[in-house]
N, CA and C atoms as a LAMMPS dump frame, in Angstrom:
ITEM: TIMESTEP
0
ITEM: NUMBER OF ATOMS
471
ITEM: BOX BOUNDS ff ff ff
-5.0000000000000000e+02 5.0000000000000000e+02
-5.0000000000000000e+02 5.0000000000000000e+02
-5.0000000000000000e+02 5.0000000000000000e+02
ITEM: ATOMS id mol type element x y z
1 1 1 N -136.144 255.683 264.099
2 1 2 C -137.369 255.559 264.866
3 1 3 C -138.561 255.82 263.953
4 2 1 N -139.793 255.424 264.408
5 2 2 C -140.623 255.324 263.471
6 2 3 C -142.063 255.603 264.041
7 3 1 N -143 254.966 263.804
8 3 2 C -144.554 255.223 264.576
9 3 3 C -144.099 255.15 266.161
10 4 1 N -144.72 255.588 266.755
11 4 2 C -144.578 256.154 268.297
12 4 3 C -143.371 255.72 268.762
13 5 1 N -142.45 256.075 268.155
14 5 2 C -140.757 256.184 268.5
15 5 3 C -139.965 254.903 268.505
16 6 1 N -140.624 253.394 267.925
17 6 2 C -140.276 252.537 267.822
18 6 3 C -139.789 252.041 266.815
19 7 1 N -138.583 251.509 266.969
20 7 2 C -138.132 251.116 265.6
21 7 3 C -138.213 249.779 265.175
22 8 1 N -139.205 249.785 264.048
23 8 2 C -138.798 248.692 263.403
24 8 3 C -138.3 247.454 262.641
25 9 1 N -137.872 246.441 263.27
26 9 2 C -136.764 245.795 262.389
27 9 3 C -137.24 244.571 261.001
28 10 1 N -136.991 245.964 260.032
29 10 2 C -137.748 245.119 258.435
30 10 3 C -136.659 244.397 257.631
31 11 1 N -136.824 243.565 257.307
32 11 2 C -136.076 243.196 256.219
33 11 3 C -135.793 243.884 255.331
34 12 1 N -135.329 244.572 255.122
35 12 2 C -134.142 245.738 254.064
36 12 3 C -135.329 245.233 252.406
37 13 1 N -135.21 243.875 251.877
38 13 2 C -136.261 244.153 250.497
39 13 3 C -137.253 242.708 251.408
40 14 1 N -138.248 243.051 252.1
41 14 2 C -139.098 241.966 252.739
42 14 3 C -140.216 242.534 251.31
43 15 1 N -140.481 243.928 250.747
44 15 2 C -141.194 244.087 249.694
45 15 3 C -140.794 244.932 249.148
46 16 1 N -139.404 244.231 248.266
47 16 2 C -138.748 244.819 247.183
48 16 3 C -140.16 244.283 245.845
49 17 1 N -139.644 245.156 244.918
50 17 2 C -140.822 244.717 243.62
51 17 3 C -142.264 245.058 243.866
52 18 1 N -142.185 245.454 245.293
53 18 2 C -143.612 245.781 245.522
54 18 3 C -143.888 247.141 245.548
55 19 1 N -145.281 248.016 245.114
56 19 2 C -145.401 249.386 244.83
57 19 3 C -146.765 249.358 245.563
58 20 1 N -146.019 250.843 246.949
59 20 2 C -147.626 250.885 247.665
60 20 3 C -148.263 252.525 247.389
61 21 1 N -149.449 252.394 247.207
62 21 2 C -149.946 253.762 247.114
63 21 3 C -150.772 254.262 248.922
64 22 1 N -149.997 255.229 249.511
65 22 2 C -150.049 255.684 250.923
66 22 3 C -150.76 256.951 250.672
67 23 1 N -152.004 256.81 251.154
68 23 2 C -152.916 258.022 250.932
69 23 3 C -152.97 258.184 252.437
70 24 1 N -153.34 260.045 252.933
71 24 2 C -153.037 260.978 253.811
72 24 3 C -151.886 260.421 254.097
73 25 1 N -150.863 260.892 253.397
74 25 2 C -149.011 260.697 253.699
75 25 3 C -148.61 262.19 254.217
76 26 1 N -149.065 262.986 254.314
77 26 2 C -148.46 264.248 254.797
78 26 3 C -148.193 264.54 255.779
79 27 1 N -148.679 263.63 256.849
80 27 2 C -148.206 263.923 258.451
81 27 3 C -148.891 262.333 258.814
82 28 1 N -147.967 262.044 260.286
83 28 2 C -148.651 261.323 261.161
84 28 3 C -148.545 260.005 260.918
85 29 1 N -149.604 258.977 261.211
86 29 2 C -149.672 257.652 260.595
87 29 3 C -149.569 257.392 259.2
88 30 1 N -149.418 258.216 258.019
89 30 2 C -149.372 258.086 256.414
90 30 3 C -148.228 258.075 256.517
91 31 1 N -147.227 259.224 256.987
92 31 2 C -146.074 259.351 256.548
93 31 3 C -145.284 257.975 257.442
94 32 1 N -145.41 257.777 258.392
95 32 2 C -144.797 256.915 258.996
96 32 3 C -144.858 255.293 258.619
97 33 1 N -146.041 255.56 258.21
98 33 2 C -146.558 254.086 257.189
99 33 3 C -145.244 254.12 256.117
100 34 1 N -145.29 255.544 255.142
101 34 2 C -144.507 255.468 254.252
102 34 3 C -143.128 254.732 254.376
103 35 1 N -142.667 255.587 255.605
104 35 2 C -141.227 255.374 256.027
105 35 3 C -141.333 253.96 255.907
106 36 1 N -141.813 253.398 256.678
107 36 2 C -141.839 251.365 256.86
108 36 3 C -141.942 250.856 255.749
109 37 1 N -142.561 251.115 254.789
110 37 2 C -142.777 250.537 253.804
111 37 3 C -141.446 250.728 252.583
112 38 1 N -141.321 252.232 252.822
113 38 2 C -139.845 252.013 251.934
114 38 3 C -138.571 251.259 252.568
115 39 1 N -138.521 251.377 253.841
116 39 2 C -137.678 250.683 254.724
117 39 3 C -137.284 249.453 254.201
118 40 1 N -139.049 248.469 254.409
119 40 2 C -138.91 247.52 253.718
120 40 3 C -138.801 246.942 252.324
121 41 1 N -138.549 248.253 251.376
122 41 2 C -137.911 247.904 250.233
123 41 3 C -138.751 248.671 248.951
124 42 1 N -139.83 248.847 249.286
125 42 2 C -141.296 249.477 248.664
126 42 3 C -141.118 250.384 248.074
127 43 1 N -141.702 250.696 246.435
128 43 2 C -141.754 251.645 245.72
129 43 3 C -143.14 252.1 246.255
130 44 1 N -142.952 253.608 246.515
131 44 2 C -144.07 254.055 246.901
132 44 3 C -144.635 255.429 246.589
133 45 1 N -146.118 255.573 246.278
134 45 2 C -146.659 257.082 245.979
135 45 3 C -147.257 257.501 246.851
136 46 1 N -147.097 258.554 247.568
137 46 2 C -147.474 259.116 248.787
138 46 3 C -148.438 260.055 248.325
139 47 1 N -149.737 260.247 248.964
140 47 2 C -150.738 261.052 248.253
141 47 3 C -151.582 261.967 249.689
142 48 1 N -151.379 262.77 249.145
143 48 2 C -152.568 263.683 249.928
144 48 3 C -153.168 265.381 249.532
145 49 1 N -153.959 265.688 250.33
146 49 2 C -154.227 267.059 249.124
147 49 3 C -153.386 267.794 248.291
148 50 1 N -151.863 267.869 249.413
149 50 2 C -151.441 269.152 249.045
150 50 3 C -149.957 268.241 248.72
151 51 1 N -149.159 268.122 247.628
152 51 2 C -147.88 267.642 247.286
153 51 3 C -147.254 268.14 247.979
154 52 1 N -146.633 269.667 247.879
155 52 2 C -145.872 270.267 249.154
156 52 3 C -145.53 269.899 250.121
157 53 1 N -146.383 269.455 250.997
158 53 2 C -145.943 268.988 251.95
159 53 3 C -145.584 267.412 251.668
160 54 1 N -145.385 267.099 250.776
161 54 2 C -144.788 265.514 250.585
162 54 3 C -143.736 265.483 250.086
163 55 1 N -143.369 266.424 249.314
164 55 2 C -142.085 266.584 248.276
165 55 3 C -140.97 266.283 249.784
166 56 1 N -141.01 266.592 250.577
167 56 2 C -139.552 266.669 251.528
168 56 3 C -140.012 265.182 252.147
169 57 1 N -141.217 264.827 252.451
170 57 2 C -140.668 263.269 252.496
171 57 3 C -140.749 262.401 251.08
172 58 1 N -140.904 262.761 250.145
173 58 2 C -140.415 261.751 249.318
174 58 3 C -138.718 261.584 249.81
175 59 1 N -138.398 262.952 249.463
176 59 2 C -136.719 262.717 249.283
177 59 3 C -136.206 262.057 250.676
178 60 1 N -137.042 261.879 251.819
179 60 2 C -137.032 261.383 252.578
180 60 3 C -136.725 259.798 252.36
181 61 1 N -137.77 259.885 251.746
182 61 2 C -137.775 258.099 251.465
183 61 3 C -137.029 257.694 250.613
184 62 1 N -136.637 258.397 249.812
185 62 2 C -134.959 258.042 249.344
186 62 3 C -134.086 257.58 249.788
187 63 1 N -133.768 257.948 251.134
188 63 2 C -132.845 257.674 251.538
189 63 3 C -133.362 256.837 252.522
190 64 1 N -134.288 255.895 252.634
191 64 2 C -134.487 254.835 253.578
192 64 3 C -134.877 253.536 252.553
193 65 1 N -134.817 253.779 251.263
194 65 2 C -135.094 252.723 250.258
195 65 3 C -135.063 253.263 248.876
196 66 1 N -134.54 252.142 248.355
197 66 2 C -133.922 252.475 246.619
198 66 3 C -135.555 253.143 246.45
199 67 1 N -136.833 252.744 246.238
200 67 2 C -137.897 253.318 245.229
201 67 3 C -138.51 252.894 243.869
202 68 1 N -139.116 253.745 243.081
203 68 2 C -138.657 255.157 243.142
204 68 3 C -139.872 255.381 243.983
205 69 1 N -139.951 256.822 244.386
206 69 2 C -140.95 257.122 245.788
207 69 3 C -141.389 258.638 244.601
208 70 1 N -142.847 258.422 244.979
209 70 2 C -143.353 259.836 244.179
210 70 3 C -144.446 260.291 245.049
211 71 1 N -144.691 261.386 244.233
212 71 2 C -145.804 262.343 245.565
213 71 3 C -147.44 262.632 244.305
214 72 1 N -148.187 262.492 244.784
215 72 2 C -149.561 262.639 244.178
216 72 3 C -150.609 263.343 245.166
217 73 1 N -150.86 264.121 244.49
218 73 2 C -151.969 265.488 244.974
219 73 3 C -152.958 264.812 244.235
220 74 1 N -154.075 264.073 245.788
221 74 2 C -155.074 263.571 245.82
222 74 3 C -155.98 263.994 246.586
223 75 1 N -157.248 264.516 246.728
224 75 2 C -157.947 264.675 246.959
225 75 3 C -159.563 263.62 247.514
226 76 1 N -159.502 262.774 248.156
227 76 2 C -160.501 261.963 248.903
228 76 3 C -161.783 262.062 248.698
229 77 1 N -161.928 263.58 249.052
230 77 2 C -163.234 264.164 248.287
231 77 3 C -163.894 264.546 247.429
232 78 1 N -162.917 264.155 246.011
233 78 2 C -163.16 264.475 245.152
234 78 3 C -162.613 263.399 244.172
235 79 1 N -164.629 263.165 244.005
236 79 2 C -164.519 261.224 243.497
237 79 3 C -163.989 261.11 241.647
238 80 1 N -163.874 262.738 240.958
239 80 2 C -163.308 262.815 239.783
240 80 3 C -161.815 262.486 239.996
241 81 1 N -161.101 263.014 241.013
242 81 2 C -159.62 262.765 241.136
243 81 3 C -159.039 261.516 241.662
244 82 1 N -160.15 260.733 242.569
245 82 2 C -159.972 259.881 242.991
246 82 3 C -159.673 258.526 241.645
247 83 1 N -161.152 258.66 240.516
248 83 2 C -161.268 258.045 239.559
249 83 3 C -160.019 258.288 238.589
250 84 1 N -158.905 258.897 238.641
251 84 2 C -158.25 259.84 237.44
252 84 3 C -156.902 258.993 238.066
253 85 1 N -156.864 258.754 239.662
254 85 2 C -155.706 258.629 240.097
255 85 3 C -155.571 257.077 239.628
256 86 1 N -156.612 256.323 240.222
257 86 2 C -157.018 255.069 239.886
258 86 3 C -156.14 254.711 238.315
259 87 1 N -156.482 255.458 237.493
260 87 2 C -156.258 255.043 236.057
261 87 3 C -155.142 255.268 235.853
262 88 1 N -154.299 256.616 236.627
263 88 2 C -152.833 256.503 236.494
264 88 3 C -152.348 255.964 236.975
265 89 1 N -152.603 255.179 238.079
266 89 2 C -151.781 254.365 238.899
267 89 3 C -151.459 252.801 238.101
268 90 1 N -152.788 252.542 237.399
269 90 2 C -152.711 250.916 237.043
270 90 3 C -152.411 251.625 235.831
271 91 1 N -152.047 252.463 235.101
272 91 2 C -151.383 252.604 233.973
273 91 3 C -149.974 252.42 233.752
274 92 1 N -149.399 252.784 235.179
275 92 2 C -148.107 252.98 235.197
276 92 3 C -147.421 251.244 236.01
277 93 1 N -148.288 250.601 236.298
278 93 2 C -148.136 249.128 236.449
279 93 3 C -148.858 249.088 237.692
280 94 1 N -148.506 247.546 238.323
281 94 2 C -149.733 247.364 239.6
282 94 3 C -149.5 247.936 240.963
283 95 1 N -150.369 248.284 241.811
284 95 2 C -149.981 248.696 242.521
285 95 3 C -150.377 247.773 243.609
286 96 1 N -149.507 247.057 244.503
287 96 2 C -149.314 245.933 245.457
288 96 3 C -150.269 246.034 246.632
289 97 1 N -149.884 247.31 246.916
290 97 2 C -150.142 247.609 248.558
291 97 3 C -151.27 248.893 248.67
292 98 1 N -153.005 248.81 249.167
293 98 2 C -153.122 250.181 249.277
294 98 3 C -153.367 250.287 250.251
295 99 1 N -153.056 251.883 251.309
296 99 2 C -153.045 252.306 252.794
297 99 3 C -153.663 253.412 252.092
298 100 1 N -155.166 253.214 252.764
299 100 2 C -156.365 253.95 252.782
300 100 3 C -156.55 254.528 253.906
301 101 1 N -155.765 255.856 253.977
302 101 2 C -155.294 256.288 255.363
303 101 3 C -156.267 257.687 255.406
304 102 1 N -157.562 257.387 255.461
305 102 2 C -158.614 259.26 255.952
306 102 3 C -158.41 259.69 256.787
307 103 1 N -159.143 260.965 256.753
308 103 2 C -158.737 261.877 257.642
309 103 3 C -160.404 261.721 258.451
310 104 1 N -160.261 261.969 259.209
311 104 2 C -161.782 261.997 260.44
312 104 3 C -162.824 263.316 260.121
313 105 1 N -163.267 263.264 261.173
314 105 2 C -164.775 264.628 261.496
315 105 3 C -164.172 265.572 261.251
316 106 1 N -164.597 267.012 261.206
317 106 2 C -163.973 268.129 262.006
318 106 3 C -163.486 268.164 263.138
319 107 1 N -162.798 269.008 263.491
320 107 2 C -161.941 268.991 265.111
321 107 3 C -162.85 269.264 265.886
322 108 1 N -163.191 269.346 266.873
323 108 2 C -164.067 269.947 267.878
324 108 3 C -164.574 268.54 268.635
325 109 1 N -165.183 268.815 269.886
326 109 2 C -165.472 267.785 271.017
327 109 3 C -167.216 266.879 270.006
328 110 1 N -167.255 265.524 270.626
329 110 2 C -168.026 264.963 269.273
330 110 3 C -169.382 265.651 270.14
331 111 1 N -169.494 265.537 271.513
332 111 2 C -170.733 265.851 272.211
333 111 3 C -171.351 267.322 271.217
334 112 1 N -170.317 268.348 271.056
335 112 2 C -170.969 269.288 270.051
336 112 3 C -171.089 268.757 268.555
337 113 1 N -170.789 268.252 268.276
338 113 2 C -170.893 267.572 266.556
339 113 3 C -172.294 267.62 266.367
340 114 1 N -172.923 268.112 265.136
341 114 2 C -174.305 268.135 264.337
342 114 3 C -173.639 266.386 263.646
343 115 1 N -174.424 265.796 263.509
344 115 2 C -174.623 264.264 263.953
345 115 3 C -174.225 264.09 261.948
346 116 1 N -174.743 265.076 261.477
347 116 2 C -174.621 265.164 259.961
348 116 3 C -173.595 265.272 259.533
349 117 1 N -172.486 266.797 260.027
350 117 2 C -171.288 267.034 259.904
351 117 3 C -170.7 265.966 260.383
352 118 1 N -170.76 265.146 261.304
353 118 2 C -170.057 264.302 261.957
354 118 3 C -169.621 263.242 260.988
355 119 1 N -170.7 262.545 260.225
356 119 2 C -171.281 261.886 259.855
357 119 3 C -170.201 261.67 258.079
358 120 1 N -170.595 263.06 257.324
359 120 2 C -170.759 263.1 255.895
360 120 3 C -168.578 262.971 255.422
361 121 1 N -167.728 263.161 256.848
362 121 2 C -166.514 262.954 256.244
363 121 3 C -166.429 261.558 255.823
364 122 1 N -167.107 260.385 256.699
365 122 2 C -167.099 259.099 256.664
366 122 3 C -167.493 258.679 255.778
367 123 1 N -168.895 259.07 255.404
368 123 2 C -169.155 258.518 254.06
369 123 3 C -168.622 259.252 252.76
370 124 1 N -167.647 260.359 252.707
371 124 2 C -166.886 260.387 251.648
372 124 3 C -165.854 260.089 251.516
373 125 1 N -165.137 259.433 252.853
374 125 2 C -164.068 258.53 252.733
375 125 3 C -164.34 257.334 252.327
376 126 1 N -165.602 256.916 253.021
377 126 2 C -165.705 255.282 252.514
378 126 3 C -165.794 255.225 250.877
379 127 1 N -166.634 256.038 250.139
380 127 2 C -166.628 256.334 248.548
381 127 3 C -165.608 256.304 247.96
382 128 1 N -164.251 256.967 249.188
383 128 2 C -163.218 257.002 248.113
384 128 3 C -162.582 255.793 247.97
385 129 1 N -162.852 255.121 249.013
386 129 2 C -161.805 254.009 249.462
387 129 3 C -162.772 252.503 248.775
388 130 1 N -163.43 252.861 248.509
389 130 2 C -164.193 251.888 247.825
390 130 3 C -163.949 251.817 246.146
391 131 1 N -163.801 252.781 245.455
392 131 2 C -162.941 253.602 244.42
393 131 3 C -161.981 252.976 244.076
394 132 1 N -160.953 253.409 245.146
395 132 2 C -159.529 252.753 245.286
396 132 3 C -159.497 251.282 245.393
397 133 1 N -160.377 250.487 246.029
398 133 2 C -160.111 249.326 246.068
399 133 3 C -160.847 248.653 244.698
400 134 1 N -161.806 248.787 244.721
401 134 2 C -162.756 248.33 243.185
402 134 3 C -161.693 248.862 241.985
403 135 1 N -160.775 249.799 241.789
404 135 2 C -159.693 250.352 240.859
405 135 3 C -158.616 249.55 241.066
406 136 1 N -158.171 249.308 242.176
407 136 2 C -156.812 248.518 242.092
408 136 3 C -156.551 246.911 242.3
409 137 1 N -157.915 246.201 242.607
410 137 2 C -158.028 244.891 243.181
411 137 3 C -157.26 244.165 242.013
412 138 1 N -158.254 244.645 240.883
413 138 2 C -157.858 243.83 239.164
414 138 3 C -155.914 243.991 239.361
415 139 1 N -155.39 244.793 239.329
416 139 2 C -154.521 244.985 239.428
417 139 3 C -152.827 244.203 240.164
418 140 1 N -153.92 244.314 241.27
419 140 2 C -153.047 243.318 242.502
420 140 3 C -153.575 241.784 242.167
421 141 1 N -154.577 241.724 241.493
422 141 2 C -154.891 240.022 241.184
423 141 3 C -154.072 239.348 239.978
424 142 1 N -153.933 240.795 238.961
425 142 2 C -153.52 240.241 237.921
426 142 3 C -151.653 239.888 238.372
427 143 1 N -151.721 240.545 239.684
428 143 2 C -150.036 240.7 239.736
429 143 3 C -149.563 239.736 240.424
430 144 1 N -150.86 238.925 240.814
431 144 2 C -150.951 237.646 242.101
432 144 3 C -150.314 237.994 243.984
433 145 1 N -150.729 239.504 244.017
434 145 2 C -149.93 239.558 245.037
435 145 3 C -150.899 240.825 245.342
436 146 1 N -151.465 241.439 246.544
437 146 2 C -152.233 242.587 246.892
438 146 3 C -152.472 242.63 248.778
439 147 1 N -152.406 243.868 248.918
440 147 2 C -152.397 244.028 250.36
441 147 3 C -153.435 245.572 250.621
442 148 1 N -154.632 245.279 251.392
443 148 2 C -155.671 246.284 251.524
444 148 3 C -155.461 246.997 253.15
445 149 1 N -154.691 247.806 253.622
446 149 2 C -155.076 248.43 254.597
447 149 3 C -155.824 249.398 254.999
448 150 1 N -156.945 249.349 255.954
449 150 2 C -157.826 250.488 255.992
450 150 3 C -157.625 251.237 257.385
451 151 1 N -156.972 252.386 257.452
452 151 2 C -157.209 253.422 258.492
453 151 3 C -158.355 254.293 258.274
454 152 1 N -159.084 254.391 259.749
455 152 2 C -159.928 255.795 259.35
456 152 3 C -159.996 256.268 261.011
457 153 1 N -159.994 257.571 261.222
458 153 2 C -160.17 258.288 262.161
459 153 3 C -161.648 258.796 262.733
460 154 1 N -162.047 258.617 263.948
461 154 2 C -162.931 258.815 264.905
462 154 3 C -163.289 259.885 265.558
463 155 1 N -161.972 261.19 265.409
464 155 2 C -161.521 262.103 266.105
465 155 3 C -160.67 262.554 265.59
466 156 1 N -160.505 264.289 265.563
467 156 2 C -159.161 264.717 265.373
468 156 3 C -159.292 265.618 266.462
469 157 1 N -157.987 266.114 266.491
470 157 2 C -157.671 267.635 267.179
471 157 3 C -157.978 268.874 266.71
């Protein structure tokens, strides 16, 4: 089972040869992205602040697709790491697929939100994800093959 308990039926390598980089993979829609994507055959780097909590689904994704599946402590907000990841990623060859998966506002009801706080996660997600795509486009062009997904959140809990 997979995103909201449904399972989906992938072609075992529908994107074998293909390598996706899954940013906020640590819970929720990232990790579940992950799962599908190795499912369907996908070498994949799962990224979000804290590795820890990714290390147990990498090995996860082991066992739902050959790989190899790695974990990267990335940071969104921080457009030095963002730039650093960029360069290791197309160093280590292209990367096919990116799931530009942010995280939203602060938690709290939006009617209380200072319009600023509300405001300033979005535009440092969009920075990053603009980053990521201007870093990896060359990449996926030179490889003749590229896939841009953009999640972003409205709300959290």
């Amino acid at each position: 089972m997979d995103l909201l308990g449904h399972d989906f039926p992938f072609h075992p390598k529908a994107l074998a040869g293909r390598r996706a980089l899954i940013c906020g993979a640590s819970g929720g829609i990232g990790a579940a992205t992950a799962r599908m994507m190795a499912k369907a055959g996908a070498a994949t780097v799962v990224a979000a602040r804290s590795v820890d909590k990714l290390e147990a689904l990498v090995t996860e994704l082991g066992e739902l697709g050959p790989g190899p599946h790695t974990a990267m402590a990335l940071n969104l907000e921080d457009m030095d790491a963002v730039n650093a990841a960029v360069e290791s990623l197309v160093r280590d060859g292209p990367v096919h697929i990116l799931v530009n998966n942010a995280g939203g506002p602060p938690g709290g009801a939006l009617i209380d939100a200072d319009v600023n706080e509300f405001l300033a996660p979005f535009q440092r997600h969009l920075h990053a994800s603009h980053t990521l795509v201007k870093g990896l486009v060359p990449s996926m062009e030179k490889a003749g093959y590229g896939r841009i997904i953009q999640i972003i959140s409205t709300s959290v809990k």
